[in-house]
C-alpha positions in Angstrom: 0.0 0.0 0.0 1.1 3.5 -1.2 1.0 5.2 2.5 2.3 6.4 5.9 3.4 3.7 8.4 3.0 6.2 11.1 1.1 5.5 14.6 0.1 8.7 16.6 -0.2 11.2 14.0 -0.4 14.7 15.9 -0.5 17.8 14.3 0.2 21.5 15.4 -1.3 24.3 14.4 -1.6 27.9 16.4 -3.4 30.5 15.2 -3.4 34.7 16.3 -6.5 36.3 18.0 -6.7 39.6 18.3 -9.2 41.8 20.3 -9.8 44.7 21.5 -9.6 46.0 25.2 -12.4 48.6 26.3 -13.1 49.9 29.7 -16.6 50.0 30.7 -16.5 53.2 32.5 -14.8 54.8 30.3 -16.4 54.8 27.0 -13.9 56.1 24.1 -13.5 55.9 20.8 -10.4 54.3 19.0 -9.6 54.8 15.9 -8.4 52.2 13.1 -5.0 52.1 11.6 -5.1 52.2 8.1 -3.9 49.1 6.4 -0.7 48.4 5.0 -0.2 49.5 1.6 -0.2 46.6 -1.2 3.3 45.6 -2.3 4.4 47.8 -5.6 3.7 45.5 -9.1 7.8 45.3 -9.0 7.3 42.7 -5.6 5.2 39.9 -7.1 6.9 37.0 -9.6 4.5 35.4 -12.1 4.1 31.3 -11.7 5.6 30.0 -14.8 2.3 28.1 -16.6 4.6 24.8 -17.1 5.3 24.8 -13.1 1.3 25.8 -12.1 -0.9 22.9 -11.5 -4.5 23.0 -11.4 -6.4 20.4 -9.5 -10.3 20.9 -10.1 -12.3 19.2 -7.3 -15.8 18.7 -6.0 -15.1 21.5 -3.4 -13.4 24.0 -5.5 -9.7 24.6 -6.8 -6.5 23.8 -5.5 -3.4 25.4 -7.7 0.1 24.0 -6.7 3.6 25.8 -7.8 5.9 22.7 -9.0 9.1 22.8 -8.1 11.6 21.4 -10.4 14.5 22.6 -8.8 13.8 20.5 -5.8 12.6 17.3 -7.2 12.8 17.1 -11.4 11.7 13.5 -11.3 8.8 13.6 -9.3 7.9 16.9 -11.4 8.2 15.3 -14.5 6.0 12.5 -13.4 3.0 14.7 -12.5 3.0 17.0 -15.5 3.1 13.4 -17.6 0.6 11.8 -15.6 -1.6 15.1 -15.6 -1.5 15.8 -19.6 -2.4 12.3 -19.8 -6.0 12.8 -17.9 -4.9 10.2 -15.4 -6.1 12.3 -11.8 -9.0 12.8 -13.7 -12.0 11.7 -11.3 -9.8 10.1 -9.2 -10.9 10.1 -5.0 -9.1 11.7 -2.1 -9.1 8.5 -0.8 -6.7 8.9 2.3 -7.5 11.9 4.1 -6.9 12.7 8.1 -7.3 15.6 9.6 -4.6 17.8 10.9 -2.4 15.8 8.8 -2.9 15.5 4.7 -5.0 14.8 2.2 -3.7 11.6 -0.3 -4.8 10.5 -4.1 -3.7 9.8 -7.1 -4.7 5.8 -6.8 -6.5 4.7 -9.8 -8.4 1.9 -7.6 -9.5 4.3 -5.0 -8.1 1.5 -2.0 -4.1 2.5 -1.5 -3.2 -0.5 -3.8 -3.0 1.5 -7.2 -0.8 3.6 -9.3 -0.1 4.0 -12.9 1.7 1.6 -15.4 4.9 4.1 -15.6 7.6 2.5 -13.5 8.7 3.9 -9.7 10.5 6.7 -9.3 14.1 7.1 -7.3 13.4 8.9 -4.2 14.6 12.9 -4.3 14.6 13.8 -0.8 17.1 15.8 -0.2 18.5 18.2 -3.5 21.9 19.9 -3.9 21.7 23.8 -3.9 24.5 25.7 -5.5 24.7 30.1 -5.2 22.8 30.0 -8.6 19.9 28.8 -7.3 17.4 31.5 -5.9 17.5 30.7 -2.1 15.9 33.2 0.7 16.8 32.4 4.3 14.7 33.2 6.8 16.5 31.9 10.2 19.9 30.4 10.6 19.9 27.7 13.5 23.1 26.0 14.5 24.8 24.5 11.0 21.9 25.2 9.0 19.8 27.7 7.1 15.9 27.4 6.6 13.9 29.3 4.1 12.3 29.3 0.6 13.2 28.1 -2.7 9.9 29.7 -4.5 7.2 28.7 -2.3 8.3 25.7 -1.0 10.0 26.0 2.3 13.4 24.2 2.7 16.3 23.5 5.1 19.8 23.5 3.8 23.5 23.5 4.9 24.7 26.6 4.7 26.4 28.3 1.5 30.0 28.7 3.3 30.7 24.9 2.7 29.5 25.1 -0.4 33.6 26.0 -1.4 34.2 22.4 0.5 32.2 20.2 -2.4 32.9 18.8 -5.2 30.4 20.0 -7.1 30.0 23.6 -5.5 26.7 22.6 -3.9 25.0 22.2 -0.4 22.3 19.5 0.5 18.7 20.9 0.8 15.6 19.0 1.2 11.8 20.4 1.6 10.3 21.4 5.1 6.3 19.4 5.3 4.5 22.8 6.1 1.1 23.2 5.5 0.3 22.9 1.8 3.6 21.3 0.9 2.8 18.5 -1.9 4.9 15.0 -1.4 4.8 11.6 -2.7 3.3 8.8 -1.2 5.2 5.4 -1.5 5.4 2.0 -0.2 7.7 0.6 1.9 10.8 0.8 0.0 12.3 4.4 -0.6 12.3 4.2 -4.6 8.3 3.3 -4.8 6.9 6.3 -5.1 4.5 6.6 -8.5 1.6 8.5 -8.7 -0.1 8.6 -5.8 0.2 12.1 -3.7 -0.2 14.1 -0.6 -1.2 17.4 0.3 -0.7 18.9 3.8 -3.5 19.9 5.8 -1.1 21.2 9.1 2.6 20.9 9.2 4.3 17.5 10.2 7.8 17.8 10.3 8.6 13.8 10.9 8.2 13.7 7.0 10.7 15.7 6.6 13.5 13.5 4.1 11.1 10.6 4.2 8.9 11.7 1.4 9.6 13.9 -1.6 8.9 17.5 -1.8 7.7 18.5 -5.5 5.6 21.4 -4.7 3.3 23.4 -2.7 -0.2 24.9 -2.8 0.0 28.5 -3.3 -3.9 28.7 -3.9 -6.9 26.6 -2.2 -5.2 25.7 1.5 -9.1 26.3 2.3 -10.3 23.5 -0.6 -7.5 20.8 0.8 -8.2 21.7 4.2 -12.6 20.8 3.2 -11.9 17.6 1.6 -13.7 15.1 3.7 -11.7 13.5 6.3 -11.6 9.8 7.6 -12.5 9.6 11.7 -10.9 5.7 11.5 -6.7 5.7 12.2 -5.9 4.3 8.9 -7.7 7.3 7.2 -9.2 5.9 4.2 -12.8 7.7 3.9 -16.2 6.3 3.2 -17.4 8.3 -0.1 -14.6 10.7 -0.8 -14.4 13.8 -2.4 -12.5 13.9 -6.0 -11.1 15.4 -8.8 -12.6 16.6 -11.7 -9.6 17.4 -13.6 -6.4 17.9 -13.2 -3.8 19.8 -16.1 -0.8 21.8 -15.7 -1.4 25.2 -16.8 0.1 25.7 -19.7 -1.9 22.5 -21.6 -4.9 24.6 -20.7 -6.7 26.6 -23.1 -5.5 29.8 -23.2 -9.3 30.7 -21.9 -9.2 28.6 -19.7 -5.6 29.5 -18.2 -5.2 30.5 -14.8 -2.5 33.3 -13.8 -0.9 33.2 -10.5 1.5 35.8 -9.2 3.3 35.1 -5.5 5.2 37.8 -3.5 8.9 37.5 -4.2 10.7 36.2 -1.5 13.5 38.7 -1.9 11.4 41.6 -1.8 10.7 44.4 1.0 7.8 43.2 2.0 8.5 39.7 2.5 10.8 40.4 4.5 8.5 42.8 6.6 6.2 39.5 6.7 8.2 37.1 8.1 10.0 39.5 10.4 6.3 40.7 11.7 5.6 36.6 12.2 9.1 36.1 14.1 7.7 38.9 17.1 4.0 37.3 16.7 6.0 33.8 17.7 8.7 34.7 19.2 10.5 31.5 20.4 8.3 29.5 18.9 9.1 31.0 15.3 9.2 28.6 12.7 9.3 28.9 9.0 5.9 27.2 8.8 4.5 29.9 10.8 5.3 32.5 7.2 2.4 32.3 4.4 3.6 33.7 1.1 0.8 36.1 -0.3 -0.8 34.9 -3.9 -2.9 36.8 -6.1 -5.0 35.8 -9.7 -5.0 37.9 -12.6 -5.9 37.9 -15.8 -4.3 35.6 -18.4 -2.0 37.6 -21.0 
């Protein structure tokens, strides 16, 4: 079976309330701080159509930023599988909550995948000072930030002068929305089943491939109806209706996503406005990466 063989699954998840204090005696009114301007046109990247993916479901879309830089393979696999029509109608089949939400299994049980052969696992990927890296802590030995969307830890660059090849190991960070491949037991099984996280669960981290994250419709992965029994397999499961990579879309049909550049002003001002929220308890899963639609060219 293409799954987790993980007992106790426990997720984390803290969220922010604000409020506001008012004396009863004293009655006195406060005024509201304007919002933050919207970051300048020069701050937002445009998702590549070849490296958007557009699952269609029964409960709305979910578009995923591929990321071939971390896991080619894997990427190459799903844009295949995807052009082919093969996620087409297929069940969420697997989903617990405050954990993931699994498909991609032609049968619809755990047992299935497609008739391309298994993939090597990519769980860890070598970084070199071309690739576009933003760091967003440093803890002992290591850096942890973004490679597009998808957040990663990785040695940091100063022994990258040390290697062979001029490059530093990396491997994704299983935030929420992070995309990975289910397998079987062995570590080169992985096919065409997938995962999407609902919460973060960092004991996946280098266990599963990273190929991507959700950059649009958290809310739609997070709706998909969950499984109350341990092994997660639901009793008449949502689906999807289709499933294409952008750019084999109609042009009319073509969705356009732009994501705040992690190297820009405002980014920064995001994640350092989350580190004083957290404080100790900062982590790069705590940072959401604003998206926006527009219009196709």
């Amino acid at each position: 079976m293409r799954t987790f063989r993980a007992k106790g699954l426990t997720g984390l998840w803290s969220s922010l309330i604000f409020g506001l204090c008012a004396s009863a005696a004293v009655a006195q009114e406060t005024a509201t701080p304007p919002p933050p301007p919207p970051p300048p046109p020069a701050e937002w990247r445009t998702i590549a159509p070849e490296d958007l993916l557009v699952i269609d479901t029964n409960k709305g879309r979910i578009l995923v930023e591929l990321a071939p830089q971390i896991a080619p393979a894997h990427v190459e696999r799903i844009r295949l599988l995807a052009a082919r029509g093969f996620y087409d109608t297929l069940k969420w089949h697997r989903v617990i909550d405050w954990f993931m939400a699994q498909t991609g299994d032609p049968l619809g049980t755990g047992d299935g995948q497609s008739f391309y052969p298994d993939l090597k696992a990519e769980f860890t990927f070598r970084r070199g000072a071309e690739m576009a890296f933003t760091p967003v802590a440093a803890p002992a030995g290591a850096l942890v930030g973004f490679v597009g969307s998808v957040p990663v830890q990785t040695q940091p660059d100063a022994l990258m002068a040390g290697t062979g090849d001029h490059k530093v190991h990396g491997w994704g960070l299983y935030c929420p929305g992070v995309a990975g491949m289910a397998r079987d037991e062995g570590n080169d099984t992985a096919n065409s089943q997938f995962f999407l996280m609902r919460q973060a669960y960092p004991a996946l981290d280098k266990r599963y491939t990273v190929w991507g994250r959700v950059v649009s419709g958290l809310d739609v992965v997070r709706a998909l109806k969950a499984s109350p029994n341990p092994d997660g397999i639901v009793d008449g499961p949502d689906q999807m209706t289709r499933v294409r990579v952008a750019a084999d879309l109609p042009t009319a049909e073509r969705p356009s996503l732009q994501m705040l550049n992690t190297a820009s002003a405002t980014f920064h001002t995001i994640v350092e406005q989350a580190r004083q929220a957290r404080g100790p308890d900062f982590s790069v899963c705590d940072i959401e990466i604003p998206s926006r639609e527009t219009p196709a060219a």
